[in-house]
N, CA, C and O atoms as a Tinker XYZ file with bonds, in Angstrom:
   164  protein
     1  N     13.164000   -2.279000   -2.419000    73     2
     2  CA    12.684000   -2.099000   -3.771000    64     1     3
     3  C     11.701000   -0.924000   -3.802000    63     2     4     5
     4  O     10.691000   -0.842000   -3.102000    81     3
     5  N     12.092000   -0.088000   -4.638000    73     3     6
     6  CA    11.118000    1.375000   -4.811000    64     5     7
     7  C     10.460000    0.835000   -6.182000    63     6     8     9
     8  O     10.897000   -0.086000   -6.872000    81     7
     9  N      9.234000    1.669000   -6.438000    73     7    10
    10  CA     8.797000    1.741000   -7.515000    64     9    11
    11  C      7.485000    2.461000   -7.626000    63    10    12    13
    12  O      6.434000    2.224000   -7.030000    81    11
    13  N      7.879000    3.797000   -8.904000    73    11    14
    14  CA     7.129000    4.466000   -9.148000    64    13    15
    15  C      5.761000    3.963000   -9.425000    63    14    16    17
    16  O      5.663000    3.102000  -10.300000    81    15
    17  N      4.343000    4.499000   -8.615000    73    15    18
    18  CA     3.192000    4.411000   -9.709000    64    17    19
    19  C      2.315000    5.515000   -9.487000    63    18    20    21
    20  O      2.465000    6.044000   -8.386000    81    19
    21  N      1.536000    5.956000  -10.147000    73    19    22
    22  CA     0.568000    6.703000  -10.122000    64    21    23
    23  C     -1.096000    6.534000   -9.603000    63    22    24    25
    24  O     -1.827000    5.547000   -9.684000    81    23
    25  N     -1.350000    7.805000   -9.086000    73    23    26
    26  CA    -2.687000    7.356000   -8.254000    64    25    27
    27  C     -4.230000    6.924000   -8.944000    63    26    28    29
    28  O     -5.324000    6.590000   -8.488000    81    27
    29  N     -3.537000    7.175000  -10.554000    73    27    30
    30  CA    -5.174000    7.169000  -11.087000    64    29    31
    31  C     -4.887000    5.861000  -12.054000    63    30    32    33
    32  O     -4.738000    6.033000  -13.264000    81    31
    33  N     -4.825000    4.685000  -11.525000    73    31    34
    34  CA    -3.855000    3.297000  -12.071000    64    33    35
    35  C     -5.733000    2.889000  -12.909000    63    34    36    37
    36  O     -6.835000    3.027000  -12.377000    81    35
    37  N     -5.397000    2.392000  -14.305000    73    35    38
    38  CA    -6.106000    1.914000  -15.220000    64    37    39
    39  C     -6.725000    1.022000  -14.937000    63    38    40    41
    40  O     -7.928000    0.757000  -14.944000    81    39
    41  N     -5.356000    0.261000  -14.526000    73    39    42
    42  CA    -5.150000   -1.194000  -14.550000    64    41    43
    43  C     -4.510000   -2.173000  -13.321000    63    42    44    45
    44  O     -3.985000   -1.291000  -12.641000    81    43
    45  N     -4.247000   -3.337000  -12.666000    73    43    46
    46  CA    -3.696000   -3.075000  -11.413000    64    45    47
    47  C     -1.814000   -3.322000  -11.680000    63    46    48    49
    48  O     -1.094000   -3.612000  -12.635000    81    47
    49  N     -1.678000   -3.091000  -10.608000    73    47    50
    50  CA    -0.081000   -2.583000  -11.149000    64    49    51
    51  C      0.350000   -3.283000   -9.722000    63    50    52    53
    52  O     -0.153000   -3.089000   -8.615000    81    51
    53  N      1.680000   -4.355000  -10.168000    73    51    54
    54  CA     2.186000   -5.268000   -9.749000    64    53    55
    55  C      4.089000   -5.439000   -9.037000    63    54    56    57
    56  O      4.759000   -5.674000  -10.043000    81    55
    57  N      4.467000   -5.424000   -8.546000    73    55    58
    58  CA     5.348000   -5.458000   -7.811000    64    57    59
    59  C      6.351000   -6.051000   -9.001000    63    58    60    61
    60  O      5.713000   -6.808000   -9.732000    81    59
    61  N      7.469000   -5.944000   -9.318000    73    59    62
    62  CA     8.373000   -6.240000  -10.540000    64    61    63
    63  C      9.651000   -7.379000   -9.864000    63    62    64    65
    64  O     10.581000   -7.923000  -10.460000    81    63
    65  N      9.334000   -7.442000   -8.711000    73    63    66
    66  CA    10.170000   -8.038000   -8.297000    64    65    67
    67  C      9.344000   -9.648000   -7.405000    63    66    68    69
    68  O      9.636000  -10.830000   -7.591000    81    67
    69  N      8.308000   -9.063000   -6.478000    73    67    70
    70  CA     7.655000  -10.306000   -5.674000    64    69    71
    71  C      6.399000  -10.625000   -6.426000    63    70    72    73
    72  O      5.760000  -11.635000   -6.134000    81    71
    73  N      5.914000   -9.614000   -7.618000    73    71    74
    74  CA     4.888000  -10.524000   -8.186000    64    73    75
    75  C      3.182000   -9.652000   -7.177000    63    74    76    77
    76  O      2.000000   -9.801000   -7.488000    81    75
    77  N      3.746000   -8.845000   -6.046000    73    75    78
    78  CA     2.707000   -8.608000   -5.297000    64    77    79
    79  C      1.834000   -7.395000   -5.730000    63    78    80    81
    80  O      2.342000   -6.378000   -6.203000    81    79
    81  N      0.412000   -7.560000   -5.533000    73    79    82
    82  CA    -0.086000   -6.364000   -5.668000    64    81    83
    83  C      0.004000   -5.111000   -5.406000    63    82    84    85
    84  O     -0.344000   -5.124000   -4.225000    81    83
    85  N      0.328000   -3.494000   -5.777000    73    83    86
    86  CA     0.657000   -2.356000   -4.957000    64    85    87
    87  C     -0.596000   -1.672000   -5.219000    63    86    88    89
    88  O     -1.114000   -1.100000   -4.261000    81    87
    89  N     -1.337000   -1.617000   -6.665000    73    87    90
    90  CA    -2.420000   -0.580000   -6.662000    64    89    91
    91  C     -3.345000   -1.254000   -7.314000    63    90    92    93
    92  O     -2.850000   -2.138000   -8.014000    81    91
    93  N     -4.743000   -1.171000   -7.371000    73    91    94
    94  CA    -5.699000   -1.606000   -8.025000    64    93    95
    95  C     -6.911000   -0.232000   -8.315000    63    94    96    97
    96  O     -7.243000    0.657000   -7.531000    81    95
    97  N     -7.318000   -0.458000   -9.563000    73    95    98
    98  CA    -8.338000    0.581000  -10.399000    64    97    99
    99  C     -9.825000    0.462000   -9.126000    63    98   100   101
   100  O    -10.302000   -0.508000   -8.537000    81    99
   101  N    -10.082000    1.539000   -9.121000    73    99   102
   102  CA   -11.274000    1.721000   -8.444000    64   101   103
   103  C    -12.181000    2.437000   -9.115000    63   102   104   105
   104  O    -13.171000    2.760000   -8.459000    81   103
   105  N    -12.117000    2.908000  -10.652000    73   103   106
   106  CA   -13.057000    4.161000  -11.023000    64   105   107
   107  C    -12.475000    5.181000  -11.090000    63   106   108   109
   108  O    -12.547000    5.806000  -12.148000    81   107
   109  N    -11.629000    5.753000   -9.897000    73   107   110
   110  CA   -11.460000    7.331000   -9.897000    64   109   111
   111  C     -9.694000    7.088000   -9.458000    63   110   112   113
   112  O     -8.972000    6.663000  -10.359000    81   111
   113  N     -9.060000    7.370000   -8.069000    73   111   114
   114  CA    -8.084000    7.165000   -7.958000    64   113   115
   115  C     -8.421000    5.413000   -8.097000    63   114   116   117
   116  O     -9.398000    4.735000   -8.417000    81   115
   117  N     -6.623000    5.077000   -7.539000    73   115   118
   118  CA    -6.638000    4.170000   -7.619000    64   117   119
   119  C     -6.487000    3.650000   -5.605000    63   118   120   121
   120  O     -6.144000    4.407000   -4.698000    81   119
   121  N     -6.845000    2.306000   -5.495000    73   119   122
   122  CA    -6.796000    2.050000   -4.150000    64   121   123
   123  C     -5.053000    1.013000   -3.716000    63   122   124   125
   124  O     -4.724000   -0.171000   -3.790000    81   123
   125  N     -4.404000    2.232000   -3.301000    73   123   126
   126  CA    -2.685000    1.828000   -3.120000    64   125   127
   127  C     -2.836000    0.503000   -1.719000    63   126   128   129
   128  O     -3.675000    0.190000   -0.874000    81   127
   129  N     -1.648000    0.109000   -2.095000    73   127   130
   130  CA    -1.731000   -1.781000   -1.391000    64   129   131
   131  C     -0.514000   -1.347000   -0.594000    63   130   132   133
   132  O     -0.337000   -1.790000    0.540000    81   131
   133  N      0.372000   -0.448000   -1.187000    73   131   134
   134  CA     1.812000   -0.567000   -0.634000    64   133   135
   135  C      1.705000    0.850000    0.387000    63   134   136   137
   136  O      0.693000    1.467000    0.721000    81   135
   137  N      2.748000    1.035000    0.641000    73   135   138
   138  CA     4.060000    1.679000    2.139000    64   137   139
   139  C      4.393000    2.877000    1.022000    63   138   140   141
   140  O      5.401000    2.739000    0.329000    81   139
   141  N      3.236000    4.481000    0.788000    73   139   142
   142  CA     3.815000    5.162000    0.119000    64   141   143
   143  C      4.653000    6.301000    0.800000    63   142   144   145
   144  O      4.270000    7.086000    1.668000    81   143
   145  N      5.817000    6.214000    0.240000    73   143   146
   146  CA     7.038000    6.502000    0.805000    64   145   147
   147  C      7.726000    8.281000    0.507000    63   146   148   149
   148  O      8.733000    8.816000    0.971000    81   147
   149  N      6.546000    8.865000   -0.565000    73   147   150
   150  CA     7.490000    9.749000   -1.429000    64   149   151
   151  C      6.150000   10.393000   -2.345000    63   150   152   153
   152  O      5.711000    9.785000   -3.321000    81   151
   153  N      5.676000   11.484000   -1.956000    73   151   154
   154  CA     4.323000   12.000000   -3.048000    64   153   155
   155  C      5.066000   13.123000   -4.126000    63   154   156   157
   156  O      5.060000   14.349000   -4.020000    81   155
   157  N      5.445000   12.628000   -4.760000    73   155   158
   158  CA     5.521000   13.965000   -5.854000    64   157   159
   159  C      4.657000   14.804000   -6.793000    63   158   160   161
   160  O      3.646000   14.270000   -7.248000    81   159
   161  N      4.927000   15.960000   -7.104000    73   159   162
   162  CA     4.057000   16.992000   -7.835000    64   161   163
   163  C      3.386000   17.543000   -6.833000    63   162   164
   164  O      2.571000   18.438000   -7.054000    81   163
């Protein structure tokens, strides 16, 4: 399961399939949970 998110996350942003955490808001970036696989831009 892939899934796009971005590093400056609002809000925390959740796995669409297991329900699991991948990123959570820290202020500035965000602090990634998951296996990033692919940096674009």
């Amino acid at each position: 399961n892939e899934q796009i998110i971005f590093d400056r996350a609002a809000m925390v942003v959740k796995c669409r399939i297991c329900d699991s955490i991948l990123a959570e808001p820290q202020g500035g970036k965000a602090d990634i949970k998951a296996e990033i696989l692919e940096v674009l831009g």
